[in-house]
C-alpha positions in Angstrom: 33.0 -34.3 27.5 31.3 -31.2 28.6 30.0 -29.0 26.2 31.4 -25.3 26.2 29.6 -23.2 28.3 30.0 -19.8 26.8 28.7 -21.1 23.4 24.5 -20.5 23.1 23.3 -23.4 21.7 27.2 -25.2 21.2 27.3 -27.9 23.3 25.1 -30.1 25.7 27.4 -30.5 28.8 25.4 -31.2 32.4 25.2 -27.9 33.4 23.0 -26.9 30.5 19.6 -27.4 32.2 16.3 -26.2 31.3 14.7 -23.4 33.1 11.1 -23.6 34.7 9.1 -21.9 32.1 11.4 -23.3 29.2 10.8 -26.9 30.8 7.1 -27.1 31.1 7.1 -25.1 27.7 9.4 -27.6 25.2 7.8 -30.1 27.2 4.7 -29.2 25.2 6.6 -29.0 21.3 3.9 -31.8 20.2 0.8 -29.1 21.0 2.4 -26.8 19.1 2.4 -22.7 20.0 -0.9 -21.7 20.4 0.1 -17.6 19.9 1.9 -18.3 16.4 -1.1 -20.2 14.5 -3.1 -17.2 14.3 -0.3 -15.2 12.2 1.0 -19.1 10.0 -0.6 -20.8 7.1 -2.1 -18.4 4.7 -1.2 -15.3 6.4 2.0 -14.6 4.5 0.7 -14.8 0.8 -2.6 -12.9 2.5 0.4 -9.8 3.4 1.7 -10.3 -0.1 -1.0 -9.9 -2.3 -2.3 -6.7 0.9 1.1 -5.0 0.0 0.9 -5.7 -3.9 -2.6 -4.2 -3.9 -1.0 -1.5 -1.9 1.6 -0.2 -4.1 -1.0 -0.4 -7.2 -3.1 1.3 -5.4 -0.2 4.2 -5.0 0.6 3.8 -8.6 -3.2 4.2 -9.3 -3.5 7.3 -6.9 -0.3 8.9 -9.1 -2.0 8.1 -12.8 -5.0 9.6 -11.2 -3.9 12.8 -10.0 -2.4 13.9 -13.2 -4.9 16.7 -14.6 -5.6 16.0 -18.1 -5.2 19.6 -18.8 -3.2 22.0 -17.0 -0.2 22.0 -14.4 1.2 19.1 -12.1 0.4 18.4 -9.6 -3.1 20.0 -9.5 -5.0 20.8 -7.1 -5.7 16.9 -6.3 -1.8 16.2 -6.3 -1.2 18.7 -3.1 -4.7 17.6 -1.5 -3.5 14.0 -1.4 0.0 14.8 -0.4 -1.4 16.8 2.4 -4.1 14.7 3.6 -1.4 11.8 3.5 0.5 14.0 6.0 -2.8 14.7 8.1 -3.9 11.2 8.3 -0.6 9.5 9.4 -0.5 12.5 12.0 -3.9 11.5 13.2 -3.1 7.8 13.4 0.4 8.6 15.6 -1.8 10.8 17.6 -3.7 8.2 18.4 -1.2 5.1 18.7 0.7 7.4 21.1 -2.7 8.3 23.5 -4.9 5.3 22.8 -3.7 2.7 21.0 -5.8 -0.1 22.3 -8.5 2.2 20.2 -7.4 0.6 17.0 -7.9 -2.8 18.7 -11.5 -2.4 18.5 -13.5 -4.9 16.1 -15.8 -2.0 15.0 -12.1 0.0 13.5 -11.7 -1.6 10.1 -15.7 -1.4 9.4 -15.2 2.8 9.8 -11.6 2.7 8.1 -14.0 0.7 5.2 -16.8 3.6 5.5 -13.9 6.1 5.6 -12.4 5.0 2.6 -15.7 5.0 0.3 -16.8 8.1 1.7 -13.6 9.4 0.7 -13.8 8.0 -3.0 -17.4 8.9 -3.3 -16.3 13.0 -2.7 -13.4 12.6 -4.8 -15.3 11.3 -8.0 -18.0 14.1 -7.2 -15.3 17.0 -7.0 -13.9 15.6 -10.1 -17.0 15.6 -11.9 -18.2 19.1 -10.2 -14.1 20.7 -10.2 -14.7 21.3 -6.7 -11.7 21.4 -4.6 -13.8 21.5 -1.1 -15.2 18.1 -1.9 -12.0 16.3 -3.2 -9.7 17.6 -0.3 -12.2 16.3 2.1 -12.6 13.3 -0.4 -8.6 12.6 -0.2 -8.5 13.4 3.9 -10.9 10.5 4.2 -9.8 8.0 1.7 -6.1 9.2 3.2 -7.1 8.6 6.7 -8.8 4.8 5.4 -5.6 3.6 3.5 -3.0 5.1 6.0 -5.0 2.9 8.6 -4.5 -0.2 6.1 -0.6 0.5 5.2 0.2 0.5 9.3 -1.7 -2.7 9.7 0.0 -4.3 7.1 3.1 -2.9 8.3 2.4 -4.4 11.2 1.7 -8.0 9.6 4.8 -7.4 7.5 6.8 -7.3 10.8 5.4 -10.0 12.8 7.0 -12.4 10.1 10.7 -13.6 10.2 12.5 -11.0 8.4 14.2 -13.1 5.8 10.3 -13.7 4.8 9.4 -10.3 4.8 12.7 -9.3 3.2 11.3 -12.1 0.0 8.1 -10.6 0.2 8.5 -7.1 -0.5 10.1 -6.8 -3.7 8.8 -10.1 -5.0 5.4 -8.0 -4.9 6.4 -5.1 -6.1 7.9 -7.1 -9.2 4.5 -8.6 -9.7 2.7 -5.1 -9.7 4.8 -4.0 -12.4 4.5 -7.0 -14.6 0.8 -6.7 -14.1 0.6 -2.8 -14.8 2.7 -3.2 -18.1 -0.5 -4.5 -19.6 -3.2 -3.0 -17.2 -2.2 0.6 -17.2 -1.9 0.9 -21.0 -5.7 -0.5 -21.4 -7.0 1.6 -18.4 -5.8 4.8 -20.3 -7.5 4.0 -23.7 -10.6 3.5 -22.0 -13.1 6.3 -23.0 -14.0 7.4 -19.2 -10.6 6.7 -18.1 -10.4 8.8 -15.0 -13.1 7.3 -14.3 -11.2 3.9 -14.6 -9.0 4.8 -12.7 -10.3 5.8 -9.7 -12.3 2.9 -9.5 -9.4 0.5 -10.1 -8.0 2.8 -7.1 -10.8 1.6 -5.1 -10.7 -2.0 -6.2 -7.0 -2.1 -4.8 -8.0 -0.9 -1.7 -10.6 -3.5 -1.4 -8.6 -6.1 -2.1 -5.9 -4.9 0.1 -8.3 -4.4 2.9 -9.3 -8.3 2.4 -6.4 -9.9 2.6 -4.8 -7.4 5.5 -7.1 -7.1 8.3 -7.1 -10.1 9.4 -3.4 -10.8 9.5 -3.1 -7.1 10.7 -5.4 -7.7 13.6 -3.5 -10.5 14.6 -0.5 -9.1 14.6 -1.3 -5.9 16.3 -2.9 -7.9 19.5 0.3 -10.0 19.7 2.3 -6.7 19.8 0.3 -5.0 22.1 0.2 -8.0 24.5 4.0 -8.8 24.0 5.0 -6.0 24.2 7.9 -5.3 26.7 6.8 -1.9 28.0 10.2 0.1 28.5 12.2 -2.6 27.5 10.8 -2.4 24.3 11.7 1.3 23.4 14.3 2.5 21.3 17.6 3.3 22.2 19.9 6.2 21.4 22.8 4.1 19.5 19.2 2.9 17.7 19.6 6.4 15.2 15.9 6.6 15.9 13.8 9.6 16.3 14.5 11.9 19.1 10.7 11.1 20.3 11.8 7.4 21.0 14.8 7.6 22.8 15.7 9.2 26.4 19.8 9.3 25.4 21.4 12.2 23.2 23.7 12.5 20.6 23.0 12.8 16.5 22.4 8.9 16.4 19.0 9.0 17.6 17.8 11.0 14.7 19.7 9.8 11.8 17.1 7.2 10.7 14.1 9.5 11.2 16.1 11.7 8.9 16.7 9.3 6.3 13.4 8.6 6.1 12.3 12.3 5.7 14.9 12.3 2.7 13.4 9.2 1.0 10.1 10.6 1.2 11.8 14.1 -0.6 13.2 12.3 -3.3 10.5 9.9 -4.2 7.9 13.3 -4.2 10.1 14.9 -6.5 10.8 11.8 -8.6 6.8 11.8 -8.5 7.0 15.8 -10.0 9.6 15.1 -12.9 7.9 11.8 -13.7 4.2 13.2 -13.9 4.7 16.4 -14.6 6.0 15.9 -18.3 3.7 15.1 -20.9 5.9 14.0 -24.1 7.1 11.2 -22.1 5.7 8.0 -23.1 5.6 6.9 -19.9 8.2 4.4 -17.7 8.4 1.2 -19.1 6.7 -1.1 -16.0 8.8 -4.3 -17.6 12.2 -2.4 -16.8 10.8 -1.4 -13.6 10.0 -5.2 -12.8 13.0 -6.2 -13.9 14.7 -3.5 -11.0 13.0 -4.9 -8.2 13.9 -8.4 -9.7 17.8 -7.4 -9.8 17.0 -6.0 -6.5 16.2 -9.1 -5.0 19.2 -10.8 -7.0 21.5 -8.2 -5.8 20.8 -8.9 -2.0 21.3 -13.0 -2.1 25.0 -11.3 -2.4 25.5 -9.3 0.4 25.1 -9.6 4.0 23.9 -5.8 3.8 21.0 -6.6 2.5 19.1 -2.9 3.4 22.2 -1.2 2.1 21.9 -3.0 -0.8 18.5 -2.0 -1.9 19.4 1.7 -0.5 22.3 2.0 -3.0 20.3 0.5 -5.9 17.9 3.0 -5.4 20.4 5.8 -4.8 22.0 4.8 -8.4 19.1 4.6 -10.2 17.5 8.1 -9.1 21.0 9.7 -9.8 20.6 8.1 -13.2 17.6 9.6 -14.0 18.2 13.3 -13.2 21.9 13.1 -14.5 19.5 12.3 -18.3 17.2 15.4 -17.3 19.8 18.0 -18.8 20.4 16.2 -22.0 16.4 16.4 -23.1 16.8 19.8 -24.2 19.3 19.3 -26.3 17.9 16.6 -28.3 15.8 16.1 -31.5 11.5 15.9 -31.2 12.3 11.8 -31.0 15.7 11.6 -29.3 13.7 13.6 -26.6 10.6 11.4 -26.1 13.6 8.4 -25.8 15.6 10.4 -23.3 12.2 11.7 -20.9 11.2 7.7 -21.2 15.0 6.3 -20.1 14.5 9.2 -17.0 10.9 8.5 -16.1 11.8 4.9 -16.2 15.0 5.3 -13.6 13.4 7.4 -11.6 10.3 5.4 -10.9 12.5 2.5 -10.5 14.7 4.0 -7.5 11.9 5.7 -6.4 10.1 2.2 -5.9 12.9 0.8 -4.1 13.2 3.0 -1.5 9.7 2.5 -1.3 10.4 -1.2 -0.7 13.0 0.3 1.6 10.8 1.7 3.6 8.4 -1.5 3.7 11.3 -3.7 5.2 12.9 -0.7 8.0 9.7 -0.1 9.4 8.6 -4.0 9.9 12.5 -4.7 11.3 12.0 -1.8 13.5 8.4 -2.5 14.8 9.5 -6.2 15.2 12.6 -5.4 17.6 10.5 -2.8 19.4 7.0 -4.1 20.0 5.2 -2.0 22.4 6.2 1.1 20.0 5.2 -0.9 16.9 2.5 1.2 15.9 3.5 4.4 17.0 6.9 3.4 15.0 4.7 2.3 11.5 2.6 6.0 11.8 5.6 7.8 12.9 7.9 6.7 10.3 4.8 6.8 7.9 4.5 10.5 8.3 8.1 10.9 8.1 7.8 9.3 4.5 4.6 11.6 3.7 5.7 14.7 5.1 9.1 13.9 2.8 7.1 13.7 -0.5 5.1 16.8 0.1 7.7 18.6 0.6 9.8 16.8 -2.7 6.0 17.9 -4.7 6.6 21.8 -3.2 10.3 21.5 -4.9 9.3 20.4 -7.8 6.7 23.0 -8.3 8.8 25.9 -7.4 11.4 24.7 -9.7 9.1 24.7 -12.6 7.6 27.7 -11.9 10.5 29.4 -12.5 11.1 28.1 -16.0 9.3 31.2 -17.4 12.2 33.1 -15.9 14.6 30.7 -17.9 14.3 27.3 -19.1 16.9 26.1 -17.7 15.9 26.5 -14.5 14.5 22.9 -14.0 18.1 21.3 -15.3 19.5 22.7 -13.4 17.7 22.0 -9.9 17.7 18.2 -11.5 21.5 18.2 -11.2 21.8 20.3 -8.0 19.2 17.7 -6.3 21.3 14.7 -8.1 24.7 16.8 -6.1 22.7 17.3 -3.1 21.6 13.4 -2.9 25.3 12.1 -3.4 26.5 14.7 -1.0 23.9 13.5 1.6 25.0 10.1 1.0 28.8 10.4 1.1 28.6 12.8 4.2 25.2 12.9 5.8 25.3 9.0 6.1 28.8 8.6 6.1 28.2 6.8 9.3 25.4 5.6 9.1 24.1 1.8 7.3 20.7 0.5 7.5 22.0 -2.8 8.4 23.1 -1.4 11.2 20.2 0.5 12.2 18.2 -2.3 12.0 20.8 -4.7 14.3 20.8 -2.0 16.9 23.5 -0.1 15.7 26.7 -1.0 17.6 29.1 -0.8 15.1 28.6 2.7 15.3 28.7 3.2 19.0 31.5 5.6 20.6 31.4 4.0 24.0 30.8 0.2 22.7 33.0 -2.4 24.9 36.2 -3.6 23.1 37.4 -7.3 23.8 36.9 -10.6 22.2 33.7 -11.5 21.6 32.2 -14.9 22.9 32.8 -18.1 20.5 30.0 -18.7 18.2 29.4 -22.5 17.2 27.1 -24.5 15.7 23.5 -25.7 17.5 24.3 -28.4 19.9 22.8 -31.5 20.1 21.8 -31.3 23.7 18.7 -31.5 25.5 18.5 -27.8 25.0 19.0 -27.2 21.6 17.1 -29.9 20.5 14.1 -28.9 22.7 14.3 -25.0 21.8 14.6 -25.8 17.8 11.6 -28.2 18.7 8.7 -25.5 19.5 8.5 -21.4 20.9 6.8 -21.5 24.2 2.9 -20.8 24.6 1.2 -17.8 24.8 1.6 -17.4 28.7 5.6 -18.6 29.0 6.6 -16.6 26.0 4.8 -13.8 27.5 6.1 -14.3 31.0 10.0 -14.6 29.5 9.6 -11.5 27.4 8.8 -9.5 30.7 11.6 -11.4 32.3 13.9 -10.1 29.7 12.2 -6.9 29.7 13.1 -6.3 33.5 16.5 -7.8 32.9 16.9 -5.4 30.1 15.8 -2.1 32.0 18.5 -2.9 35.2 20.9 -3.9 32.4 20.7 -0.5 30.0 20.1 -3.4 27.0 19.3 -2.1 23.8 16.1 -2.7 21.6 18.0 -5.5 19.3 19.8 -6.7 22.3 16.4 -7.3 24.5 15.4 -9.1 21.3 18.4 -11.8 21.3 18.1 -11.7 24.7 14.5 -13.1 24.9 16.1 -15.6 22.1 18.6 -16.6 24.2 16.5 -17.3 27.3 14.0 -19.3 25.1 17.4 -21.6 24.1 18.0 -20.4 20.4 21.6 -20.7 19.2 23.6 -18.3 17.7 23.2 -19.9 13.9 19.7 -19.6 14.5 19.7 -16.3 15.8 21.3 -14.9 12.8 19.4 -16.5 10.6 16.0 -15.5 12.0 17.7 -11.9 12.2 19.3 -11.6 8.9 21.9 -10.8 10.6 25.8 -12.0 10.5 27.1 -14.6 12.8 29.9 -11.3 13.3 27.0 -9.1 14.6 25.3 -11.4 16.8 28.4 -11.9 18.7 28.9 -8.6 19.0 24.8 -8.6 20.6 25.8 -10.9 22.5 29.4 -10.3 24.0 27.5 -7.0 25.0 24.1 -8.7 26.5 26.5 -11.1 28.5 29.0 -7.7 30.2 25.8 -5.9 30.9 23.8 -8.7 33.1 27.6 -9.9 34.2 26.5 -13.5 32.6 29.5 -15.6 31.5 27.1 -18.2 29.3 23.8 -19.1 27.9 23.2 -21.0 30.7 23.8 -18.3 33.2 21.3 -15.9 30.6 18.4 -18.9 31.8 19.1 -19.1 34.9 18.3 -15.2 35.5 15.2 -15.0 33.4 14.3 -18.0 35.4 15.0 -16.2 38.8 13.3 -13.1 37.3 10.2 -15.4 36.3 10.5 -16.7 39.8 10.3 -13.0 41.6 7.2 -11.7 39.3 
């Protein structure tokens, strides 16, 4: 009995036929795919331990900054905020004029020189109190490490999300378990500023080890994959203005968010740092949230959302104690600014993860913008925390006038973030940001959508769940889908399932790769089918094939 033909991947009736390039391509599953061994084996733990080093290398920068006497955030504080800022700008300006620049072998070599340059005129304004030689010290450490996070952001999103997505937080939960113990002995060192900054450098080193060469890899499979327009957001995206041609709030909402994480996690970095009865955060607790984290989203098909609203909750937390500390006893109050510290980190650490997995999802569906996306959204987040530091300040500088100043901007920011929340992003959900956001289009196509079943056991499910085509046909079907998607008005996500569909995924598999629900990718793919007037999977092959055939 014939298989049903509107079903990718559900049945393996006669007219389900294999395409030139798919033919000669699963012909070859034995040979393996040439273009995926350079980013397999190793390359995974490699991004793992490059983003654990990362965030301790963050943590590190924080501990560092703190002046031992004085106000926070010196001096240093605002001159690594800023050159953040700067050095992400840089790196956009150049992904959007000359990416293939960053291609060069010589690139990571002069990030490395960068980098110790940078830490070399930090340590001397430290020990000479000149501010010249540490902002010039933090522009060029800054320009080094916001060189590395992009790569690895880039590595991070060449990998199946549902890998990425365990990656993330599993790493951040190490750093904290690891901190809990190497913090504490750092800061009894006698030279421990000292300490710190050359643990700060020893991260970087060992994040620069394990990154570049994944990075690399994954950066020259973007930039020759990459589907030119096709590739680009689109305005039901909610990206960036920059990115997309269309109109409408949508396009900026994400760009927005990410602007607002970056706010709250600078000010979360003020409150925490700036007070110095606290006895810290307790890293075990904090390890134990990105471990709950990771619990939490094995739950929920919303798996972004999920780590947005644990984040939300545990920021609100925190400033909601703030108030109470001034009303307490000499030890009630070291308790209470611990409990804070420790909530605040904690939510400021996930959307820190956050961040990690929206960028990678985005730069995956979109790879010819993938590294304008990683530096673009990267400055978003920088530009954020300066601006949360600024707040901060301003708020405390006004506690001369009245004490309670600094309460009371803790609960107006803790109104603000659950107003932004329950309005601002009433609309919006990372899930579906990342998916291509249908659910919230205005103009999206009612009707049933097409029957999703389980893989078939034809010829063409068993051949495309065998191998992914070589280096030339998977490069030749992405441009395919890339023209197809152009005449067609697809979306980034929808491109994406497209090129999935033409290479013979099914639907299961589609949504697993994804993360995704079986409910969305129908949706993807009820919408791919009215745009290029395709009734089946088959059909989708057929016209990559004839667009194969006219290139």
């Amino acid at each position: 009995m014939r298989g049903r033909p509107d079903v990718p991947g559900g049945g393996a009736g006669r007219g389900r036929r294999l395409g030139g390039p798919r033919r000669r391509a699963m012909s070859r599953a034995g040979e393996g795919n040439t273009g995926m061994k350079g980013l397999t084996g190793g390359f995974p733990l490699r991004c793992c331990i490059a983003l654990a080093a990362l965030a301790t290398n963050a943590l590190v920068l924080n501990l560092f900054v703190v002046p031992s006497t004085g106000s926070y955030p010196s001096y240093g504080g605002f001159a690594a905020a800023l050159a953040a800022v700067l050095a992400y700008a840089a790196l956009l300006a150049v992904a959007a004029r000359r990416p293939n620049a960053l291609r060069h072998p010589s690139v990571p070599w002069a990030a490395l020189a960068l980098f110790c340059a940078g830490s070399a005129l930090v340590a001397a304004g430290y020990r000479g109190e000149s501010t010249t030689a540490s902002l010039a010290g933090w522009l060029l450490a800054s320009l080094a490490t916001a060189w590395l996070v992009v790569l690895t952001g880039l590595a991070l999103a060449h990998f199946s999300p549902r890998t990425a997505f365990a990656a993330i937080p599993a790493a951040y939960a190490a750093v904290y378990v690891a901190a809990s113990a190497l913090v504490p002995f750092v800061e009894s060192l006698r030279a421990a500023r000292l300490a710190l900054l050359a643990l700060y450098v020893l991260t970087f080193l060992a994040a620069f080890a394990c990154a570049v060469r994944p990075g690399r890899a994954a950066l020259a499979v973007f930039a020759d994959g990459g589907g030119g327009a096709a590739a680009r957001p689109a305005a039901s995206d909610g990206y960036p203005p920059a990115c997309s041609k269309a109109g409408g709030p949508p396009k900026a909402v994400l760009f927005a968010v990410l602007i607002a994480l970056g706010l709250v996690s600078g000010y979360t970095a003020f409150v925490v740092f700036g007070s110095r009865e606290s006895a810290g955060v307790s890293f075990v607790a904090m390890a134990a949230a990105m471990l709950a984290v990771i619990v939490a989203s094995r739950f929920s098909k919303s798996r972004t959302d999920v780590v947005f609203h644990f984040g939300l909750l545990l920021v609100l937390a925190g400033l909601l104690v703030v108030p109470f500390v001034a009303q307490a006893s000499s030890g009630e109050r070291v308790a209470l600014i611990h409990v804070s510290n420790t909530l605040l980190a904690a939510g400021s650490e996930c959307f820190a993860m956050l961040v990690w997995i929206v960028l990678a999802a985005r730069a995956a569906s979109r790879p010819a913008e993938a590294l304008a996306l990683q530096a673009g959204g990267r400055m978003a987040v920088a530009l954020g925390m300066l601006g949360g530091l600024v707040l901060g300040t301003v708020a405390s500088s006004f506690s001369a006038v009245s004490p309670l100043v600094p309460d009371v901007v803790a609960v107006g920011f803790a109104f603000a973030l659950v107003a932004y929340a329950l309005v601002g992003l009433r609309r919006f959900s990372f899930e579906d940001a990342l998916s291509g956001g249908e659910g919230a289009l205005p103009g999206s196509v009612p009707g049933p959508a097409p029957a999703v079943g389980a893989p078939g056991t034809g010829s063409l499910a068993a051949a495309s769940e065998a191998a992914l085509p070589g280096d030339g046909t998977r490069a030749a079907i992405e441009r395919s889908c890339g023209a197809l998607a152009r005449k067609g008005g697809l979306t980034g996500r929808e491109t994406e399932i497209l090129a999935m569909l033409a290479r013979g995924r099914s639907a299961p598999f589609i949504a697993q790769e994804l993360v995704i629900s079986p409910n969305t990718v129908k949706t993807h793919v009820k919408h791919i089918y009215a745009k290029l007037g395709a009734h089946s999977q088959q059909e989708i092959i057929d016209l990559v094939d004839g667009q194969c055939a006219a290139e």
